[in-house]
C-alpha positions as CSV (number, residue, x, y, z in Angstrom):
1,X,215.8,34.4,-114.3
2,X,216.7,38.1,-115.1
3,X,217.4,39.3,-118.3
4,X,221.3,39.7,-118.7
5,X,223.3,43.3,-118.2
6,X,223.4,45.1,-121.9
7,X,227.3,45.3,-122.7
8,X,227.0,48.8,-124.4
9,X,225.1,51.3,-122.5
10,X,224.1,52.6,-125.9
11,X,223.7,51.5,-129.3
12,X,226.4,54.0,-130.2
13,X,228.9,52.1,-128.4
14,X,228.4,49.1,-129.6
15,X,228.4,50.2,-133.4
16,X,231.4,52.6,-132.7
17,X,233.3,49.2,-131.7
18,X,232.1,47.1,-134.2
19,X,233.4,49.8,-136.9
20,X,236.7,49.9,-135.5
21,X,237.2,46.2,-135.0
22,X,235.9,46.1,-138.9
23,X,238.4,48.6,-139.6
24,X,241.3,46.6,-138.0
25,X,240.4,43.3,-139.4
26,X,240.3,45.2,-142.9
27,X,243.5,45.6,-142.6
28,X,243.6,49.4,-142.0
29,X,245.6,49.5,-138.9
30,X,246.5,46.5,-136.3
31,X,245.6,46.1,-132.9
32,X,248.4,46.8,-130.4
33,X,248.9,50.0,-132.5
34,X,245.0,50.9,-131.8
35,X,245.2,49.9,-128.2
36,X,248.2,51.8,-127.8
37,X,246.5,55.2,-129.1
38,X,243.5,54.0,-127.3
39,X,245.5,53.9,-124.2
40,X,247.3,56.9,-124.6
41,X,243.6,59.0,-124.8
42,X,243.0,57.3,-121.8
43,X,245.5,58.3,-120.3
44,X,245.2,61.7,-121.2
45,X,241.3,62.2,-120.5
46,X,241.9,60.3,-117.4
47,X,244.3,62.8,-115.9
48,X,241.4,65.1,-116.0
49,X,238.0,63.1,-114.7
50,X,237.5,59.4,-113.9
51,X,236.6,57.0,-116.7
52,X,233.4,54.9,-116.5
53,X,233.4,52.3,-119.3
54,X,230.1,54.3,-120.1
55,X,229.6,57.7,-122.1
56,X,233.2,59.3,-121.5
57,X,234.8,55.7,-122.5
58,X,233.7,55.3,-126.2
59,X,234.0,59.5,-126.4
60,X,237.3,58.5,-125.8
61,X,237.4,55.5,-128.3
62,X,235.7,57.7,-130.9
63,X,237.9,60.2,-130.6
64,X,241.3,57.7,-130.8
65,X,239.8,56.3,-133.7
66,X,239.1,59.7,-136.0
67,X,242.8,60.9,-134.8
68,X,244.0,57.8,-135.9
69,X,241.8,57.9,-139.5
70,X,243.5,61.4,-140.1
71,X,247.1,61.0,-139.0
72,X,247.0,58.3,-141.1
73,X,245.5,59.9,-143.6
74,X,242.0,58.2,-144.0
75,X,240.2,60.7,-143.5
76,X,240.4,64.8,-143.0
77,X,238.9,66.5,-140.0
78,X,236.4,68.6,-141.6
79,X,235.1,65.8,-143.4
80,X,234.6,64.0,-140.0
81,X,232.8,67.0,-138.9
82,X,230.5,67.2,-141.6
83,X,229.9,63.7,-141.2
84,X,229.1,63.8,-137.6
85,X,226.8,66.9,-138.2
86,X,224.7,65.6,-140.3
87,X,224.5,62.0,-138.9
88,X,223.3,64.3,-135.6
89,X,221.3,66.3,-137.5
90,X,219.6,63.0,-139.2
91,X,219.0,61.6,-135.6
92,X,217.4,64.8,-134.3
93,X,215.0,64.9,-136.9
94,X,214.4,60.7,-137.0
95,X,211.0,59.7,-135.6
96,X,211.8,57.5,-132.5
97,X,212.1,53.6,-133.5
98,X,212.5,55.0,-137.0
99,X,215.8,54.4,-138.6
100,X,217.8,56.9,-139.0
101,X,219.4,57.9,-142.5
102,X,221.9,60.5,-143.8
103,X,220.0,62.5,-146.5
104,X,221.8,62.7,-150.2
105,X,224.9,64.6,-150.2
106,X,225.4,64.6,-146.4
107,X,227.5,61.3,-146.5
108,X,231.8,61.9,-146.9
């Protein structure tokens, strides 16, 4: 017996999802509303290159959700930025199998 498929490709994924459906069932914003921004991304990003369900698919998720954080007013974009800088700039510099952590001052 083989080991089953993964249903993330990437551990990314599956926390990026995990976040949002945390963010949903905190009450931040509801479901149809996500899936209909989620859709709409989709619909825009597919008009310019297939969609796998792989990398493209949650850089499409994660960028629904931060639009949605700022419209709503959540969050601003330049703090999203500095946030995704340094979380990048934490992985590049993380030991591999090590975890990886945002030094002081680098979290929004």
């Amino acid at each position: 017996m083989s080991a089953p498929e993964p249903v993330f490709e990437a551990p990314w994924h599956a926390q990026l999802f995990a976040l949002t459906v945390h963010l949903n069932e905190s009450g931040l914003f509801d479901w149809p509303f996500w899936a209909d921004r989620f859709g709409a991304t989709l619909a825009r990003h597919g008009l310019r290159r297939a969609l796998n369900g792989g990398e493209d698919y949650f850089n499409a998720w994660l960028e629904t959700l931060e639009t949605l954080l700022i419209d709503a007013g959540h969050a601003r974009p330049g703090d999203l930025r500095a946030l995704r800088d340094g979380w990048e700039a934490a992985y590049l510099s993380t030991l591999h199998g090590d975890p990886v952590h945002l030094k002081a001052g680098q979290s929004v």
